[in-house]
N, C-alpha and C positions, 0 to 999 in steps of 0.2 A: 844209899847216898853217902858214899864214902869214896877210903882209897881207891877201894875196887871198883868202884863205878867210871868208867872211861865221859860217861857224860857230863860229867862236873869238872868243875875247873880244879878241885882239887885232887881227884882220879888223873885227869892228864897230867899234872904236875910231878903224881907218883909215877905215871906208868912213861912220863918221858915222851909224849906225844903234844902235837899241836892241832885246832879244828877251831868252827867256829866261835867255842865258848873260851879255848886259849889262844887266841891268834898270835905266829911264830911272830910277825914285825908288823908295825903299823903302816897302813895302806894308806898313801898319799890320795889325796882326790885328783881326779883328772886335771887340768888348767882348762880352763873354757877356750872354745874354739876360737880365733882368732878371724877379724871377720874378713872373706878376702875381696877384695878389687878396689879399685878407686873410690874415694867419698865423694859421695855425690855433692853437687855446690848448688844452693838454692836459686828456684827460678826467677827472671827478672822478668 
C-alpha cells in the first residue's frame, strides 16, 4: 500500500496512470431524457 501499488490513488499518482480510484476528468451525468410528443390536454 504505497507508491508501488497501482491500486491506490497514491500508486497511480506515482506511476502516471488513471482507473477507477483516480478518475482522468469528471463524468457529467446524463441530462434526462426529454419527454417526446404532444402534452396531452385534460378531458372535458
Amino acid at each position: 500500500m504505497g507508491k508501488g501499488d497501482r491500486r491506490t490513488k497514491r500508486g497511480k499518482v506515482f506511476n502516471g496512470s488513471h482507473g477507477k480510484t483516480r478518475p482522468a476528468g469528471v463524468a457529467k451525468k446524463a441530462a434526462p431524457a426529454p419527454t417526446s410528443g404532444p402534452k396531452k390536454s385534460a378531458a372535458k
